[in-house]
Each structure stands twice: as C-alpha cells, then as structure tokens.
C-alpha positions, 0 to 999 in steps of 0.5 A, spaced: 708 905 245 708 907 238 717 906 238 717 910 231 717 916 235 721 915 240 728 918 238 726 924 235 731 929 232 730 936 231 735 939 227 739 946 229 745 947 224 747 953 229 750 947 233 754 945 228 757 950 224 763 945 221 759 939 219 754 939 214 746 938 216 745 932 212 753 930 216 749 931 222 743 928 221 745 921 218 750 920 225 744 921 229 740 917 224 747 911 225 747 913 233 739 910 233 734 916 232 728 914 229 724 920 225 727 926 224 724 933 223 728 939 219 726 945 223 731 951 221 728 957 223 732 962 220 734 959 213 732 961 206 726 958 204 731 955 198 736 953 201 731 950 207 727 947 201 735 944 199 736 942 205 729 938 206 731 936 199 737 933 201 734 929 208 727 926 204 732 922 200 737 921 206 731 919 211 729 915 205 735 910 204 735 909 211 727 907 212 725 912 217 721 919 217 722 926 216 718 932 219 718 939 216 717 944 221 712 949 220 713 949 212 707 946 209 709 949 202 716 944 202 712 938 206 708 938 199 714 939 194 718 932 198 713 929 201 715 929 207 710 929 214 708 936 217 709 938 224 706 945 226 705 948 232 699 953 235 699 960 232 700 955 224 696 953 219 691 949 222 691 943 223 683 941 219 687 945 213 694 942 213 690 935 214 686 937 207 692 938 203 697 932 207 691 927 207 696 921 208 702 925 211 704 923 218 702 931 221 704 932 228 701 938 233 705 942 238 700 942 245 700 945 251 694 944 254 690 938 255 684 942 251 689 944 245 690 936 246 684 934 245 682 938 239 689 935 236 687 929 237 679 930 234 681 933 228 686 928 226 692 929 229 697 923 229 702 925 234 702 931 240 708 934 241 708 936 248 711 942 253 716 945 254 717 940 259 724 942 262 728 949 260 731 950 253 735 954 250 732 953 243 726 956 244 727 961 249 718 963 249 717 956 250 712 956 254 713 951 260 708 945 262 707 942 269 707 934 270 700 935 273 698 938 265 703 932 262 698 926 267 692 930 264 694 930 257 697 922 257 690 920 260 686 925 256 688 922 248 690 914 246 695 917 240 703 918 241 705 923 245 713 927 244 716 930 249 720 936 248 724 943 251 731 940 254 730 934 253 736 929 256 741 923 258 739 926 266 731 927 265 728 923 261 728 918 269 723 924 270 718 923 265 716 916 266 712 912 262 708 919 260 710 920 253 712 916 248 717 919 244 723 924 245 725 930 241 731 932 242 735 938 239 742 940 243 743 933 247 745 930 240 747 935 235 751 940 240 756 934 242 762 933 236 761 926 237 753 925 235 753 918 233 755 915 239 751 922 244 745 919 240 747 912 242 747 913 249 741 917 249 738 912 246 740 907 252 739 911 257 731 912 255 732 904 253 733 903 260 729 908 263 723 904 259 724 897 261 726 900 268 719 902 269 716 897 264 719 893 270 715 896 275 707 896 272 
C-alpha cells in the first residue's frame, strides 16, 4: 500500500464559508491527511491561481503533496501535481507538459484503468463508489467494477464519491487510498473529524491486514 495516498482531502470552500481554505486545509493537514488536492469548481481562475499559490507553500512546509484539479495551467505556474478526469486534457499530453508531476486519473471502468495505467498514470481515482453530493453527475461504480479494477493495474488506486467514518469497512482492502471532501470539511472541528477518520480507516486496515 502506497500510504501518501491514503487521506486524500479534497477542497470545497462552500462548506466552510467562515474559515479560510488555507485555515481549512492545514487543519486537515494537523488532523492527519497526507496529500491534498485543491478542486474549486467555481473560483476565478485568479483567485484559484492564489488559492494554489497559497496551498503549494502550505503543503510545502508540511512535507506533502498538492494536487490541482483539472487546471493544468496552474499545476505548471506552482509546480504541483495534476489530477484530471475523462472529458479533460489527455493523460499522454498533461504527461509531455508535467513529465515528473505526480498526475492522477478519474476511472470508472476497468478498460479506462487500463489505458491510465499504460499511459503513465501514477494513481486512479476510482468510482463514484457511494452517493455524493458534491458531484451530483458522478457516476456510480459497483463492487464487482472496483475487483476488476484492483486486479487489473499494480499503481495506487483512491476511492472516491461519499466516502466516510461509516463505509470505508466496505471497501476493504480494494483501494488504496481515501478522497474525501464533506466528511472533513463540513464538520466545524476539522482537525479532530480528520483525525478520526483517520483511525477509523487505520482500524479498518489493520482489522483486514489481520485477516490475510
């Protein structure tokens, strides 16, 4: 298991109106998350170009990862890593411009898995695995799908869409990772909502660990 995956927070600042992103993410950041991926889907382009700004210096002093959503322009201005999804830059161009970034795919079949992996993907972003709010056109991924998937490619996979305390139990050891988005950053206390989560997917893990 590749652990720098494994509490991956995705930004809203919608659930937080009254705290700062860069407030936000660094409690997630104190409560235990290990990369962070900065997806505001309807800020400017310059104050998303701020806000990454902001989180690469952030992320920077704490010694893990950012991730940009979609924005390829602003990965290359902070240096920060990518991740895209079907219907964005493709994959075999964002590598050309980003050749050492870490670049992260959206899949939610086992062929688009396949071909991620081939064309030099280093994680999937797997599902919708459970109803989300935050993106009502997800679209949904069984548990046979996420099995196929797992068997299918060696690099990390992160589960995504309505990811919780009270479901990653479910997942088992099929991913390998965690993004999360209202579980953290909708609760007022989001350094200690990160550290429980944290246990709980610690627990899960070493309750099935336990079991192989």
């Amino acid at each position: 298991m590749n652990s720098e995956y494994l509490i991956y927070a995705v930004t809203d600042r919608r659930l937080h109106p009254h705290l700062p992103l860069a407030d936000a993410v660094e409690a997630t950041i104190k409560g235990g998350a290990t990369i962070v991926q900065l997806r505001e889907k309807e800020m400017s382009g310059k104050n998303f170009l701020e806000s990454a700004v902001a989180l690469k210096d952030l992320t920077a002093r704490y010694n893990i990862p950012l991730i940009i959503n979609d924005r390829i322009d602003i990965a290359l201005l902070v240096e920060a890593g990518l991740h895209i999804g079907q219907d964005d830059i493709p994959l075999t161009e964002a590598r050309r411009l980003l050749p050492t970034a870490t670049i992260g795919v959206s899949v939610s079949t086992v062929e688009q898995a396949v071909a991620a992996e081939r064309e030099g993907a280093d994680y999937l972003g797997v599902g919708s695995l459970f109803p989300t709010a935050t993106k009502q056109d997800a679209t949904f991924m069984s548990r046979a799908t996420l099995e196929q998937i797992r068997k299918a490619v060696r690099i990390p996979l992160v589960g995504i869409g309505g990811i919780s305390e009270t479901n990653v139990s479910l997942l088992g050891s099929h991913v390998d990772g965690y993004a999360v988005v209202s579980a953290l950053f909708a609760n007022p206390e989001i350094e200690h909502t990160t550290k429980k989560f944290k246990q709980t997917v610690e627990q899960v893990r070493q309750s099935v660990s336990d079991r192989v």
